[in-house]
N, C-alpha and C positions, 0 to 999 in steps of 0.2 A: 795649444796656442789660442788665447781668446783676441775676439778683434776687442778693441780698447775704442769705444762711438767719440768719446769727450775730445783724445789726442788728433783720431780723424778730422773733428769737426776741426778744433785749432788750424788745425795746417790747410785748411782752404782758404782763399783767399777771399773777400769782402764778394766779390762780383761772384763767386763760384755759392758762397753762402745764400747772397739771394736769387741764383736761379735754384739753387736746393730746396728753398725756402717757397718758393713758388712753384716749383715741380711735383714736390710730395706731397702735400694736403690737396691741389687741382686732380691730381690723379688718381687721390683717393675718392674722391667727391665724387671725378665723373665715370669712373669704375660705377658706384654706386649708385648714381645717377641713371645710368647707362643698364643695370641690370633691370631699375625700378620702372624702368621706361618698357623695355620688351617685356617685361614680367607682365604689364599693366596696370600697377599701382606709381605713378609718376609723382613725383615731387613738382613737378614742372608746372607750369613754369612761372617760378619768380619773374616772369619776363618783365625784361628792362624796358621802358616806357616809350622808348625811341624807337621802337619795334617797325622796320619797315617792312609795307606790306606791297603785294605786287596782284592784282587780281587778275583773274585770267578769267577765259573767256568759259569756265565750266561753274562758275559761282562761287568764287571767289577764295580760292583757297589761301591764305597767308602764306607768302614766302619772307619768316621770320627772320631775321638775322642775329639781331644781338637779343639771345635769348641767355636765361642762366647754363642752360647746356654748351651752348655755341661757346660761351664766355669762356667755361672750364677748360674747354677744346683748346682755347686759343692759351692760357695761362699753362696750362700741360704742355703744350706742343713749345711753347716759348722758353721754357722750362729746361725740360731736357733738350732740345737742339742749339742754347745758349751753351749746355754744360758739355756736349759733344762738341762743338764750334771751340771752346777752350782748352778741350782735350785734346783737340787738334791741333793746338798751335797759335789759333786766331786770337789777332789781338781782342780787346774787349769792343772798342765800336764795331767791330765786323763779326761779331759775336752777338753782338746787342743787335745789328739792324737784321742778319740771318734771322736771328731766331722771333724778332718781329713779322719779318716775309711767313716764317714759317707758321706761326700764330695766326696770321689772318689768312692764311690757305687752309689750316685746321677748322676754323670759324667756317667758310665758304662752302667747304666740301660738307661737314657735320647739316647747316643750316641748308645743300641741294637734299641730303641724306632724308632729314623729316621733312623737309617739304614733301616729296615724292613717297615718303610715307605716309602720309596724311593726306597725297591724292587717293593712292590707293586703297588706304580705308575708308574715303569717303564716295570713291567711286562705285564699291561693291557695297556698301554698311546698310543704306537706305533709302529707299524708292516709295515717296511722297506721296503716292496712289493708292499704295498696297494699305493704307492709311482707311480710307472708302468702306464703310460701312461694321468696323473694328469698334470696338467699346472703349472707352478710358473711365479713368476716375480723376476729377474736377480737386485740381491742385490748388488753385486760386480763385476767387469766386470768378466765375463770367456774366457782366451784366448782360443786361434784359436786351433787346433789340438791336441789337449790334451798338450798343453804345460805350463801349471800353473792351478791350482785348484782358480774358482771363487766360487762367496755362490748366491744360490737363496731363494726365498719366496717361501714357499708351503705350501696350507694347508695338513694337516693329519689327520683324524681319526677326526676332528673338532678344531683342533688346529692349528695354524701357528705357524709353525717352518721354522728355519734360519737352510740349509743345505749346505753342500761342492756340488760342483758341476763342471764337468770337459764337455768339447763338442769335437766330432770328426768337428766340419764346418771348415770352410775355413777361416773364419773372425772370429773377439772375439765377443762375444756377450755381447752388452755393458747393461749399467745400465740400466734396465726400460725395456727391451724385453722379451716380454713373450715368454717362455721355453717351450717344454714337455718332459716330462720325459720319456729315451727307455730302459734305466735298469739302474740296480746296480752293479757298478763296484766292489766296495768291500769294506766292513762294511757300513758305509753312505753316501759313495761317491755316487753321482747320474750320470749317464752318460744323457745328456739333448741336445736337438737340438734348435733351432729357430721355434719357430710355426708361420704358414705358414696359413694365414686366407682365 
């Protein structure tokens, strides 16, 4: 006995079509989404412009809301609990407003989820100090006297990261000269000279 997709689709009705229709490509996405995120290669985030953000009192970490993730969340969840709400019995308005409630509790809970993920990788990831007398190599030029902020390479904590960086020398310090680090100016500016072999 083969299942026959075409005669299936037929026999749904218009509102069942489009939470189908919105269930299966959102779920694929954030399947996909969702793997590329914990893997560490994120597609993320298209985020959507209206991005509200909530700073707190540890420097500021975005409490994102309407991100391309959160959105999936909420189009998946809207999705299938339209199509269980139908299955049930419910008419289509009490179908349509469920599975809206249910969409933006999907959005809510995903956007506490990274938030709090994103504390705690920035809580343990890197400490500003450990910065203090480490080499980089000079990504952008840095002018001369502190008169323009350049960026350098440096590793941290085991990671390489892209920092602002400003120098008291005489000269800029152009692309490709490796740096050492003599403090922290303030927040992640790094104060850096020319190393001297």
């Amino acid at each position: 006995m083969t299942f026959d997709l075409s005669a299936w689709w037929e026999a749904l009705t218009l509102i069942q079509k489009i939470f189908w229709v919105v269930a299966g490509p959102s779920t694929l996405l954030l399947i996909i989404q969702l793997i590329l995120t914990f893997a560490g290669g994120e597609i993320d985030d298209i985020d959507i412009d209206s991005d509200i953000d909530f700073e707190t009192d540890h420097g500021g970490i975005g409490y994102q809301f309407l991100t391309f993730k959160n959105v999936l969340g909420f189009f998946t969840m809207f999705g299938w609990i339209g199509m269980a709400c139908l299955d049930f019995g419910f008419g289509i308005f009490i179908s349509v407003v469920v599975a809206f409630i249910a969409g933006l509790i999907m959005m809510a809970l995903m956007a506490f989820l990274f938030y709090q993920m994103s504390k705690l990788q920035q809580s343990g990831s890197m400490r500003i100090e450990s910065a203090i007398d480490q080499t980089g190599e000079v990504y952008l030029t840095i002018p001369k006297n502190r008169d323009g902020v350049g960026k350098i390479n440096i590793t941290l904590n085991g990671t390489l990261r892209e920092m602002d960086a400003v120098t008291d020398d005489p000269e800029p310090l152009k692309n490709g000269s490796i740096v050492q680090v003599l403090d922290i100016v303030s927040g992640n500016l790094l104060l850096v000279t020319k190393r001297l072999f």
